[in-house]
DRENDO-1510 file (C-alpha; in Angstrom, 1 decimal, always signed):
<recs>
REC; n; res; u; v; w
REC; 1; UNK; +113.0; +53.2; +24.1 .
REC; 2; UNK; +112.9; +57.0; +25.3 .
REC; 3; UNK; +115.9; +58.7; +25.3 .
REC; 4; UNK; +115.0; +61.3; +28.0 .
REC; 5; UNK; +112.9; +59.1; +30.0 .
REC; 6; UNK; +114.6; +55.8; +31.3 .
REC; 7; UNK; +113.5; +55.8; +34.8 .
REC; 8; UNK; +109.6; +56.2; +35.0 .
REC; 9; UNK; +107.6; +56.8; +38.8 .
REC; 10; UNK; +103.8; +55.6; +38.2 .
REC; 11; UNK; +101.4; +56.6; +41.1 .
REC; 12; UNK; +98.7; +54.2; +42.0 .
REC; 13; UNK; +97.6; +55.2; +45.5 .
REC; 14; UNK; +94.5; +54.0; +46.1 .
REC; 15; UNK; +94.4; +50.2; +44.3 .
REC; 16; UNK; +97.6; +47.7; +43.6 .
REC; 17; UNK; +98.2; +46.7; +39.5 .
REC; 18; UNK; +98.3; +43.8; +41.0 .
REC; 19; UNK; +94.5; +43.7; +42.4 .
REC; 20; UNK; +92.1; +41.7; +40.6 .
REC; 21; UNK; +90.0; +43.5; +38.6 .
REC; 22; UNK; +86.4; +43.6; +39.8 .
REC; 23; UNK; +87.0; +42.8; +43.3 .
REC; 24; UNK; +86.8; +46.3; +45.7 .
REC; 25; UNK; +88.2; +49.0; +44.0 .
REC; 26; UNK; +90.2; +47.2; +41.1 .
REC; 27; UNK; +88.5; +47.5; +37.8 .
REC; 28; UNK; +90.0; +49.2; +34.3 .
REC; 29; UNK; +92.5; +51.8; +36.3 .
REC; 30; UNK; +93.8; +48.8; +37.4 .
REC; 31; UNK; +94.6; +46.7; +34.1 .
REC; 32; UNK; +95.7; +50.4; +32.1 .
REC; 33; UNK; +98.5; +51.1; +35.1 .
REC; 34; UNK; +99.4; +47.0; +35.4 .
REC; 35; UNK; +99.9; +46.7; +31.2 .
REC; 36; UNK; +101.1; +50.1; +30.5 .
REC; 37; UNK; +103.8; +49.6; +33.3 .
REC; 38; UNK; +104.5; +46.1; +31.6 .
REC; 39; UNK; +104.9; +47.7; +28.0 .
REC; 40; UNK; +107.0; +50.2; +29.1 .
REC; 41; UNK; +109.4; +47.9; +31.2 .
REC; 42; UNK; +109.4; +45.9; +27.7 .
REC; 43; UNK; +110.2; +49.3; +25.9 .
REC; 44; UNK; +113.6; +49.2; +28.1 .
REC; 45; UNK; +111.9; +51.9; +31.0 .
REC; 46; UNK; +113.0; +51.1; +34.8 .
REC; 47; UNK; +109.2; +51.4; +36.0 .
REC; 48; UNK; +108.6; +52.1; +39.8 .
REC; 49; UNK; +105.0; +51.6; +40.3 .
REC; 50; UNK; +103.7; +53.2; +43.8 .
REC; 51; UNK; +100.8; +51.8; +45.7 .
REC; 52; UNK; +99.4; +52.2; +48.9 .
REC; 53; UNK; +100.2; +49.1; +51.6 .
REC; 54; UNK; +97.1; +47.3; +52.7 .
REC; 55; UNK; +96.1; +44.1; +54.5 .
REC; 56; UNK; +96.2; +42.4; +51.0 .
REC; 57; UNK; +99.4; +44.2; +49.9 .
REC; 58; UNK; +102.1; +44.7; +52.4 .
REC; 59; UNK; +104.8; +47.1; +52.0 .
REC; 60; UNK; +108.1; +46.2; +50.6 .
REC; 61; UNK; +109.0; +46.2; +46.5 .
REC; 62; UNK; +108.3; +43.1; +44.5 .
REC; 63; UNK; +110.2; +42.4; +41.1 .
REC; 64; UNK; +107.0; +42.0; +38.8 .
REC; 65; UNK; +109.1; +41.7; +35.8 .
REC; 66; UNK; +112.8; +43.4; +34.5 .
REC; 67; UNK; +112.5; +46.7; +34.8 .
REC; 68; UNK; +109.3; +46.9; +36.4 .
REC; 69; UNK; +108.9; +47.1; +40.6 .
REC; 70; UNK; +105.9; +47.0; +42.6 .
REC; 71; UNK; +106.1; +49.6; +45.7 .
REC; 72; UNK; +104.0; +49.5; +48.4 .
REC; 73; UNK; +104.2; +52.5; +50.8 .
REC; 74; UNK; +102.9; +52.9; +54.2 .
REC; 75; UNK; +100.3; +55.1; +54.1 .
REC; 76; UNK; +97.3; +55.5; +56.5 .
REC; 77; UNK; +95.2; +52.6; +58.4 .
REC; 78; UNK; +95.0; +49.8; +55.7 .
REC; 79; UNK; +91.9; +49.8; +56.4 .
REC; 80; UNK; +91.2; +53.4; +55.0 .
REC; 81; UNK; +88.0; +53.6; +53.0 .
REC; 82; UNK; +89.2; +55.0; +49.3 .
REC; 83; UNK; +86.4; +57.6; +50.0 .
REC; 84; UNK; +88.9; +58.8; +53.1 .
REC; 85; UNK; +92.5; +58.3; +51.6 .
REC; 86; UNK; +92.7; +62.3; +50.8 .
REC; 87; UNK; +94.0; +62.0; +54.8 .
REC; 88; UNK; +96.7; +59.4; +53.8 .
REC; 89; UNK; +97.9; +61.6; +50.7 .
REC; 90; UNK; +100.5; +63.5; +52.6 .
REC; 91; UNK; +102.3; +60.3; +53.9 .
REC; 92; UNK; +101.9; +58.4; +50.7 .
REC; 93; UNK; +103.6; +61.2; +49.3 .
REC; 94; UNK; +106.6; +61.4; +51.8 .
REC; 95; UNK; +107.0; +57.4; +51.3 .
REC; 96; UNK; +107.4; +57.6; +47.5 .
REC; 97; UNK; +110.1; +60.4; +48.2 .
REC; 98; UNK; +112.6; +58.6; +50.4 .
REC; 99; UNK; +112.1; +55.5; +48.0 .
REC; 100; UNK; +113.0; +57.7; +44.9 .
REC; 101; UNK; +115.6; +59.4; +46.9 .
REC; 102; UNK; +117.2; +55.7; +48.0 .
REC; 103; UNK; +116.8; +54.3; +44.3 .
REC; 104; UNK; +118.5; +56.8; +42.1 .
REC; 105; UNK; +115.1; +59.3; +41.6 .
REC; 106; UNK; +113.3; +59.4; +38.1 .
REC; 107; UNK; +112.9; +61.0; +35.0 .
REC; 108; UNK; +109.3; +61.5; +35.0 .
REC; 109; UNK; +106.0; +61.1; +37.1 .
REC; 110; UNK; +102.8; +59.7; +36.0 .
REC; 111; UNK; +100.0; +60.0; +38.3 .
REC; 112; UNK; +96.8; +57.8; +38.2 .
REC; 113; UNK; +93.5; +58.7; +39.7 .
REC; 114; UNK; +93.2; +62.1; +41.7 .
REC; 115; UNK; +94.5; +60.8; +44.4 .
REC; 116; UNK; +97.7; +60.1; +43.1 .
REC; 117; UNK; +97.5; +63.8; +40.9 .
REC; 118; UNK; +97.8; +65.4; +44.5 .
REC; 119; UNK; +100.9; +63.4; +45.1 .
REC; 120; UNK; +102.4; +63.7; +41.9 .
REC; 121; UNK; +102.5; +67.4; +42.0 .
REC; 122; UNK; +103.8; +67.7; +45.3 .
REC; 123; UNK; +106.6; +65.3; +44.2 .
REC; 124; UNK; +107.1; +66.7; +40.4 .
REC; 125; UNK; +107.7; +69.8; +42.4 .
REC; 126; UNK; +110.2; +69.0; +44.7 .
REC; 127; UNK; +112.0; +67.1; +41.9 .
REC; 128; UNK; +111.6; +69.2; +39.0 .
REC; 129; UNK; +110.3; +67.0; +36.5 .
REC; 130; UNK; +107.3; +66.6; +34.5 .
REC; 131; UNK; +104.1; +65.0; +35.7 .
REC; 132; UNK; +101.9; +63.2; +33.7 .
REC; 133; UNK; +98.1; +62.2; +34.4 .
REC; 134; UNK; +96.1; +60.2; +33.6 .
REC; 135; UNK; +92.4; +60.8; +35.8 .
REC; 136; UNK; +90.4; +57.4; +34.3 .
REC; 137; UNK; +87.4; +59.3; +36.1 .
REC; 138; UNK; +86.6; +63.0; +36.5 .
REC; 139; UNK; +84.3; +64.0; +39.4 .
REC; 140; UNK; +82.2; +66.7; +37.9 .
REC; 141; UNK; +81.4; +64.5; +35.3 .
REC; 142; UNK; +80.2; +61.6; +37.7 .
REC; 143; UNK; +78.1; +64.6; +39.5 .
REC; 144; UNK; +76.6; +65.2; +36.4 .
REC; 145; UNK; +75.2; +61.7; +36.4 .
REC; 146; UNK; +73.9; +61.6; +39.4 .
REC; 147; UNK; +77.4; +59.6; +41.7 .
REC; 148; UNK; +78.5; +61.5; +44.5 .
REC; 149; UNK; +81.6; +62.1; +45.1 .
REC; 150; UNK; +84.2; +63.2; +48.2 .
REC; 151; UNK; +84.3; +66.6; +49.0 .
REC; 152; UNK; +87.6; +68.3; +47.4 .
REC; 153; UNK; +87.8; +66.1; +44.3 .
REC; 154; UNK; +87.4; +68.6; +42.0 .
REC; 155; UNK; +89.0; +71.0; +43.1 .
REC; 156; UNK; +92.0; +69.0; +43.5 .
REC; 157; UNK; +91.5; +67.6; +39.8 .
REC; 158; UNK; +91.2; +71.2; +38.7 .
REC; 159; UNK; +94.6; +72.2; +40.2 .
REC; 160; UNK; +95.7; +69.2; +39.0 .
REC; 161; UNK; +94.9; +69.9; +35.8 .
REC; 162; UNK; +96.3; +73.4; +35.9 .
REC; 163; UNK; +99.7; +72.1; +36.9 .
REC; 164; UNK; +100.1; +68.9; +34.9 .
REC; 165; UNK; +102.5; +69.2; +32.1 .
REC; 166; UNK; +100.7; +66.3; +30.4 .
REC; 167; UNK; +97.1; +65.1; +30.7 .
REC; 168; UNK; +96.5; +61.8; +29.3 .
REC; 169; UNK; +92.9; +61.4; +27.7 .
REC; 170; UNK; +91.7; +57.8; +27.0 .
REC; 171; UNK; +89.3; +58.8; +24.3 .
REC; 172; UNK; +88.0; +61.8; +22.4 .
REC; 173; UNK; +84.9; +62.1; +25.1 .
REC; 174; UNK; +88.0; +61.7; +27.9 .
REC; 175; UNK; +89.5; +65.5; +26.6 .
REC; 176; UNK; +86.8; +67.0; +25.5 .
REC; 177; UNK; +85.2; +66.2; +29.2 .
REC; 178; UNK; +89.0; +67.7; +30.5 .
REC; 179; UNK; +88.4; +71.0; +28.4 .
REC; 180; UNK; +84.7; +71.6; +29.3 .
REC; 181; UNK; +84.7; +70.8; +32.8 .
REC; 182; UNK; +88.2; +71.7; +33.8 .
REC; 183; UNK; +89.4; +74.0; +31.3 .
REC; 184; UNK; +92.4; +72.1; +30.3 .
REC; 185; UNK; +94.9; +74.1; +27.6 .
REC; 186; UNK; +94.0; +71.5; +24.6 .
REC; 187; UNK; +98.2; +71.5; +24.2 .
REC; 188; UNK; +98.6; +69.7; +27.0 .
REC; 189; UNK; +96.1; +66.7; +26.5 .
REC; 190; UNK; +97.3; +63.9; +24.8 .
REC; 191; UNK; +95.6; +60.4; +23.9 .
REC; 192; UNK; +96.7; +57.9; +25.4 .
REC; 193; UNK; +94.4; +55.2; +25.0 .
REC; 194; UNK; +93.8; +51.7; +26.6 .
REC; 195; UNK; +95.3; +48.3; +24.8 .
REC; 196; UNK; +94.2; +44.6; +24.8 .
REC; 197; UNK; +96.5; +41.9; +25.4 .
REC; 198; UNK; +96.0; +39.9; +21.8 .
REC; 199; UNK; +97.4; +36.9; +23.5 .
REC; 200; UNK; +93.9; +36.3; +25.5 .
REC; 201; UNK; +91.6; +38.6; +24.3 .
REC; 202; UNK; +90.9; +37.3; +20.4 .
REC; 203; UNK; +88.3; +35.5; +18.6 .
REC; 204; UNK; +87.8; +32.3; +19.9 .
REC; 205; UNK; +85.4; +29.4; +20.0 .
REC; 206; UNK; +81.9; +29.9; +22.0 .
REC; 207; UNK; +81.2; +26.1; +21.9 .
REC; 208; UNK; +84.4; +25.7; +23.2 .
REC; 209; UNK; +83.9; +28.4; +26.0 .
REC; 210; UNK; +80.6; +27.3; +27.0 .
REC; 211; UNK; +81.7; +23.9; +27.7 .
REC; 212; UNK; +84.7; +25.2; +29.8 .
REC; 213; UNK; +82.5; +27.1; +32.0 .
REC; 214; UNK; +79.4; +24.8; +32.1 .
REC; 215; UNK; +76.9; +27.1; +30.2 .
REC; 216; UNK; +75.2; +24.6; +27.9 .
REC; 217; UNK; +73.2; +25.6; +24.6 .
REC; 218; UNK; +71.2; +28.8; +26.2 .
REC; 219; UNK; +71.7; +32.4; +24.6 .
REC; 220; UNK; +73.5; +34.1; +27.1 .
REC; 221; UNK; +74.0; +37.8; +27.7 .
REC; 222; UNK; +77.3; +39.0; +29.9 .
REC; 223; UNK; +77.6; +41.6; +32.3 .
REC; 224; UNK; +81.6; +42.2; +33.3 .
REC; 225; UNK; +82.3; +45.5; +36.1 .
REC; 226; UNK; +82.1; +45.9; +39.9 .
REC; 227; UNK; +78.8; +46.0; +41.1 .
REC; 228; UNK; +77.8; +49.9; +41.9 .
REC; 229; UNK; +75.5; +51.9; +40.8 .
REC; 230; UNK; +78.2; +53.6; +37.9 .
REC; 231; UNK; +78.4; +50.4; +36.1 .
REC; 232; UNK; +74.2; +49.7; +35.6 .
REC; 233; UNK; +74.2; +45.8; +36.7 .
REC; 234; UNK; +70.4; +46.9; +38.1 .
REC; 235; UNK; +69.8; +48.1; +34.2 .
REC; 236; UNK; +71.2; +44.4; +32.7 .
REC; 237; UNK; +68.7; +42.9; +35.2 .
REC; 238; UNK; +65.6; +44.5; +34.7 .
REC; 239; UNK; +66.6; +44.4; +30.8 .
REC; 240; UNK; +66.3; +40.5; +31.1 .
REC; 241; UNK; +62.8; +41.3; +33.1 .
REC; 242; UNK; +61.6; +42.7; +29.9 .
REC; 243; UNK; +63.6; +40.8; +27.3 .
REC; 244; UNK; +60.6; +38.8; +25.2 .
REC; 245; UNK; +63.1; +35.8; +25.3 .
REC; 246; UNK; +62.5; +33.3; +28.1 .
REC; 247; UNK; +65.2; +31.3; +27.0 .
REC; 248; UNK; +68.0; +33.5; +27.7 .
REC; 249; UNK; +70.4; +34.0; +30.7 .
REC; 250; UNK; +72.3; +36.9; +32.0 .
REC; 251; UNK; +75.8; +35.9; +33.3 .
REC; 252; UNK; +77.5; +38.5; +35.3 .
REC; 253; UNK; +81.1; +38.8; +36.5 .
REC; 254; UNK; +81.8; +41.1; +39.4 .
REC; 255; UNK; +82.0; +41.7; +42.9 .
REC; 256; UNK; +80.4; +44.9; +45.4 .
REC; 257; UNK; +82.5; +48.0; +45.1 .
REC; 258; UNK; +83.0; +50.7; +47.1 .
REC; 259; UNK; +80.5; +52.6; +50.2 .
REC; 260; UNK; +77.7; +51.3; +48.3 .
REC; 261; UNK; +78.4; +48.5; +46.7 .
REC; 262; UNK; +76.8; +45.4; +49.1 .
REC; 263; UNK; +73.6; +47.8; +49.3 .
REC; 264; UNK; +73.5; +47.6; +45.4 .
REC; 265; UNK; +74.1; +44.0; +44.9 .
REC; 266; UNK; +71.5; +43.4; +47.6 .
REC; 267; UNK; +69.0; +45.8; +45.7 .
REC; 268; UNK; +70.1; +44.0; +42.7 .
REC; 269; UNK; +69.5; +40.5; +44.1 .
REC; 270; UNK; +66.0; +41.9; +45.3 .
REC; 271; UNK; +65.3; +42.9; +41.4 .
REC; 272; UNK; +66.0; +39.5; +40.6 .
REC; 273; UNK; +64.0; +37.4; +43.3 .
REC; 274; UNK; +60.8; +40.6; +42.1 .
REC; 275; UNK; +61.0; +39.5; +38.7 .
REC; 276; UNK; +61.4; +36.0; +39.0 .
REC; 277; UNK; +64.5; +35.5; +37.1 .
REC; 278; UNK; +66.3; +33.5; +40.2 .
REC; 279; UNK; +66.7; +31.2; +37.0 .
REC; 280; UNK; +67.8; +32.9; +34.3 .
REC; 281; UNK; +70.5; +35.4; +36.2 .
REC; 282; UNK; +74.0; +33.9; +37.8 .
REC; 283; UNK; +76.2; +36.4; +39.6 .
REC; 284; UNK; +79.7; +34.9; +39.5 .
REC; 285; UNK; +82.7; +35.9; +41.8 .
REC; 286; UNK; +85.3; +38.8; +40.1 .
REC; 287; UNK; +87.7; +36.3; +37.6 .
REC; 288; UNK; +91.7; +36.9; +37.0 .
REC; 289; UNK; +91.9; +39.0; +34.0 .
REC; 290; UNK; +93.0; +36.1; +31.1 .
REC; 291; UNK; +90.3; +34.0; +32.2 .
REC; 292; UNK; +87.8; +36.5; +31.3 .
REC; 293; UNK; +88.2; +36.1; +27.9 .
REC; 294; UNK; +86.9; +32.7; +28.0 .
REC; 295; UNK; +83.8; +34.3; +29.3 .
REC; 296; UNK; +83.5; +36.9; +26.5 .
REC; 297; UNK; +84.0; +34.0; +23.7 .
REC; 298; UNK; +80.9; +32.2; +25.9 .
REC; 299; UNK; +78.4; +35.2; +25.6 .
REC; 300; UNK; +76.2; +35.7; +22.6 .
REC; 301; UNK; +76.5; +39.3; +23.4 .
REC; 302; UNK; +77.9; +41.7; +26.2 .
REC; 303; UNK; +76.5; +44.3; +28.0 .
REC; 304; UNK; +77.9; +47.7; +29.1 .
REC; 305; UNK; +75.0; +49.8; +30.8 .
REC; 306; UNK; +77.2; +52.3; +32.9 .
REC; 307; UNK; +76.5; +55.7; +33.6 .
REC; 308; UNK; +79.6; +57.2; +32.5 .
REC; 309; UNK; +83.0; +55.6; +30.7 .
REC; 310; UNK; +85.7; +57.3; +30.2 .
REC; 311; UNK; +86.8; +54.7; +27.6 .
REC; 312; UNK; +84.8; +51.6; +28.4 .
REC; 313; UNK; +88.1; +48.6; +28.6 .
REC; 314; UNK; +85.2; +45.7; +29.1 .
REC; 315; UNK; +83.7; +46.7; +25.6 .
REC; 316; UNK; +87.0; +47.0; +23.9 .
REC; 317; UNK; +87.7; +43.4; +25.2 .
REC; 318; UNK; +84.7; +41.8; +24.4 .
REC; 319; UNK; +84.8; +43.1; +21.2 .
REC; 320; UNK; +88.2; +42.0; +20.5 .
REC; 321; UNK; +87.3; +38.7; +21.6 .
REC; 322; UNK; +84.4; +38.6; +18.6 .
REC; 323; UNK; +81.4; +39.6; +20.7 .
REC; 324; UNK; +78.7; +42.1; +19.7 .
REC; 325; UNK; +78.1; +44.3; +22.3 .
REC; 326; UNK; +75.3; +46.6; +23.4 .
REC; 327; UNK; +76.7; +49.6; +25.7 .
REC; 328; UNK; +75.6; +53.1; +27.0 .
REC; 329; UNK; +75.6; +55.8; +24.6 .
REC; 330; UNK; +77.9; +57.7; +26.8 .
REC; 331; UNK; +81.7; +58.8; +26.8 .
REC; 332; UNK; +84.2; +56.6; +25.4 .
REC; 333; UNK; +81.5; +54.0; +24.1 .
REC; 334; UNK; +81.2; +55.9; +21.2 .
REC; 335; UNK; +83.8; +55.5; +19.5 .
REC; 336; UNK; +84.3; +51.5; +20.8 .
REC; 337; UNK; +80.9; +50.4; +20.1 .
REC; 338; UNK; +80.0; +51.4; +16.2 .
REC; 339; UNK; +76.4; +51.8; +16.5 .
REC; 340; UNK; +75.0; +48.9; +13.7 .
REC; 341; UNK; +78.4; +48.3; +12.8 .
REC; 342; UNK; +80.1; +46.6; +16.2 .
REC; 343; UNK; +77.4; +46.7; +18.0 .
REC; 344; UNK; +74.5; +49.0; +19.1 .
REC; 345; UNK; +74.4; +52.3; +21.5 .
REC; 346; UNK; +71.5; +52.7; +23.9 .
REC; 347; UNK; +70.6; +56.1; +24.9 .
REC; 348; UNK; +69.1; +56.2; +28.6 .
REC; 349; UNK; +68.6; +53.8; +31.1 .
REC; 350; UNK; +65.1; +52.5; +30.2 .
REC; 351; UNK; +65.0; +49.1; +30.7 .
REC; 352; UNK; +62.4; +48.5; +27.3 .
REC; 353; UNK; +65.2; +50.1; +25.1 .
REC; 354; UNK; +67.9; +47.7; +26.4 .
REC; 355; UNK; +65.7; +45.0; +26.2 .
REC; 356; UNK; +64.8; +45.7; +22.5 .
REC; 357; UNK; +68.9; +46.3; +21.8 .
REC; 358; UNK; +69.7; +42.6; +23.6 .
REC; 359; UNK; +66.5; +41.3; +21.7 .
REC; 360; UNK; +67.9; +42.5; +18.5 .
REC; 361; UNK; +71.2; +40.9; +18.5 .
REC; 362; UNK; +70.1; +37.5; +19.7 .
REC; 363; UNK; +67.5; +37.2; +16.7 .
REC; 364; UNK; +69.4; +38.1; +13.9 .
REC; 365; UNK; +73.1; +35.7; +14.0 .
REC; 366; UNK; +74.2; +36.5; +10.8 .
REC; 367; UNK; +73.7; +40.2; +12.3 .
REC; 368; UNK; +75.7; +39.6; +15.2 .
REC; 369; UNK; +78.0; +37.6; +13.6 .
REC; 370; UNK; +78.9; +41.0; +11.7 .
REC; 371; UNK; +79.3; +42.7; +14.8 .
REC; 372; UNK; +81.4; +39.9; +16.0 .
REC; 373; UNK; +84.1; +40.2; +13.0 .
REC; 374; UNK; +83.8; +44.3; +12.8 .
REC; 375; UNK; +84.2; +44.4; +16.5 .
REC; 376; UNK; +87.9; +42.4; +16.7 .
REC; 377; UNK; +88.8; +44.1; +13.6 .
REC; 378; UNK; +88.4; +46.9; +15.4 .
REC; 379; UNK; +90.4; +45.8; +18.7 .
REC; 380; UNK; +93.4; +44.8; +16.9 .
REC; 381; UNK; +93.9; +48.5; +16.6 .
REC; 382; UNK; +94.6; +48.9; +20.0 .
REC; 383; UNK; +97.9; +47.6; +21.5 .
REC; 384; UNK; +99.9; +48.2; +24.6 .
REC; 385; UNK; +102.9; +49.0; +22.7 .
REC; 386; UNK; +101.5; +51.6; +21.1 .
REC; 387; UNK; +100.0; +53.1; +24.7 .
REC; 388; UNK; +103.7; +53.0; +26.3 .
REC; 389; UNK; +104.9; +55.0; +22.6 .
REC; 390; UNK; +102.2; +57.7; +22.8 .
REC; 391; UNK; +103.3; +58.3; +26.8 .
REC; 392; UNK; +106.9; +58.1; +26.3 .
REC; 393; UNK; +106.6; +60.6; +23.4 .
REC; 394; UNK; +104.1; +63.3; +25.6 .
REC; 395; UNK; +106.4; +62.5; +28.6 .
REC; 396; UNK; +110.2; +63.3; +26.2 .
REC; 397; UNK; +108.4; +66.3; +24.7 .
REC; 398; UNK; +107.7; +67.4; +28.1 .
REC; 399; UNK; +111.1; +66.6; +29.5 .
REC; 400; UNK; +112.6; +68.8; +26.8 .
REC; 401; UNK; +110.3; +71.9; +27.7 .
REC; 402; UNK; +111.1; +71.4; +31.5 .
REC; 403; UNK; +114.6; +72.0; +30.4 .
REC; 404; UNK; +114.2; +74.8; +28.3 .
REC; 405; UNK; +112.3; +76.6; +31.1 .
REC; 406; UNK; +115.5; +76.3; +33.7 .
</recs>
């Protein structure tokens, strides 16, 4: 346990730790704020984790665990469109305040997503403690991919990063994308990378899997992420269009997200039916977060074709769970996905080169099978525990320079 920081306030304004991932907004952020919080609770922290009420999350605390509460704050229409919540930011802000004041206040701040960076420096200020952030996404680096993004973003990210006294990077791509885009002081980034929960996500059997979900005897290829354009469910598809294997399927786990999501999984159901793979493609509903390793332990490999990853959680977790996988060539991929070691790296969006990638793995099992055992020997590397340890030792460092500065 910390001995400077014992009482911990996490910002999660726009999406509850509790939300399922892949449903609306929940995805990765989601899991990294719900386990870190957990680990750190277990670590002995009293963790205060802020959200923003909705429909689906009314306000009031709720006692996740010891140590660790749940705090939903009224903030805005519930109905509030994450693309509008910079109008909700002051409020959000003024409700984490009088909870703080009414609970004792707190040793530390970490702030996730921009959203909650605007927050948390408001409320760092006012309470003269550190602030920690952790972006998961950087908006000049979606722009450079082609996603828009709400006008502000970053700007606010850049002041954000200006003011932050620590600015956690999931991966080496994460801070060198901080430095380059946002000129961050290299002093102040720390890594603070992603975990799996061993527990669920390990080897397992696929036989096993397949006859728990109904898959039968078919290769199957697995898709896991919100359907928007960021995470490439369009690219999986038209893979599969020019996959010489008519025997395979494509499994994917996800719901729409965000102001475009239905329009892409309608544009996505349209590449289906224009192919003709009505057959060989299944679109399941967004699964609680265990059960997906029973999915990963089905596939005979996964796919990750999104535009930009800060870290890339599905890959980790696939790969954890024994399963080859075939991602983007792009941010924190590289260093999940060893290219011909774990897996293999595909550069672009061409449909061909994915196709030859998927292609590859499926004809060569004792290949995959290598990627399989390199792959969890690689995720056993990364643990909660050690996340909480590399925050709690950023956040006491910083706690002792905020002192020496009074």
């Amino acid at each position: 346990m910390s001995d400077l920081v014992r009482r911990l306030c996490v910002l999660s304004m726009h999406t509850s730790p509790l939300a399922q991932p892949g449903s609306a907004d929940a995805g990765g952020m989601n899991v990294y704020v719900r386990e870190l919080a957990t680990s750190l609770a277990q670590a002995g922290v009293a963790v205060r984790v802020y959200t923003r009420a909705t429909h689906g999350v009314p306000a009031g605390p709720q006692t996740v665990e010891p140590n660790l509460v749940v705090v939903p704050i009224a903030a805005g229409d519930p109905d509030l469109s994450k693309e509008d919540l910079g109008s909700a930011i002051e409020e959000f802000t003024a409700g984490v305040a009088l909870d703080l004041a009414a609970t004792g206040g707190t040793d530390a701040i970490h702030a996730n997503y921009w959203l909650s960076a605007v927050a948390g420096q408001t409320l760092a200020h006012a309470l003269r403690v550190p602030l920690a952030v952790s972006f998961h996404t950087l908006a000049r680096v979606k722009l450079a991919h082609g996603d828009p993004e709400p006008g502000g973003r970053a700007a606010a990210e850049e002041r954000a990063v200006a003011s932050a006294d620590v600015l956690c990077a999931a991966s080496a791509s994460d801070a060198s994308d901080l430095s380059t885009h946002y000129g961050a002081d290299p002093r102040r980034i720390v890594r603070v990378p992603p975990g799996v929960q061993h527990a669920f996500f390990s080897p397992g059997s696929r036989a096993g899997a397949r006859r728990a979900l109904g898959l039968g005897d078919a290769p199957h290829v697995l898709f896991v992420g919100r359907i928007q354009p960021l995470k490439g469910l369009d690219v999986a598809v038209c893979a599969m269009a020019e996959l010489q294997r008519s025997d395979a399927r494509l499994l994917a786990v996800g719901g729409p997200s965000g102001p475009h999501g239905a329009a892409e999984q309608a544009r996505v159901n349209n590449l289906i039916a224009a192919a003709g793979l009505g057959d060989r493609v299944t679109i399941t509903d967004p699964q609680p977060h265990h059960i997906l390793s029973t999915y990963y332990r089905a596939a005979d490999v996964v796919v990750v074709p999104s535009r930009t990853e800060s870290f890339g959680l599905v890959a980790l977790e696939a790969a954890s769970c024994g399963r080859p996988v075939v991602a983007a060539d792009v941010g924190g991929l590289r260093g999940l996905v060893l290219h011909g070691e774990s897996g293999l790296r595909v550069r672009g969006r061409d449909p061909r080169h994915w196709a030859a990638a998927i292609g590859e793995v499926l004809g060569d099992p004792e290949r995959a099978a290598a990627f399989g055992v390199a792959g969890a020997t690689l995720g056993r590397s990364y643990r909660w525990s050690t996340t909480a340890q590399a925050l709690l030792a950023a956040l006491d460092r910083a706690v002792v320079e905020h002192g020496e500065r009074r």
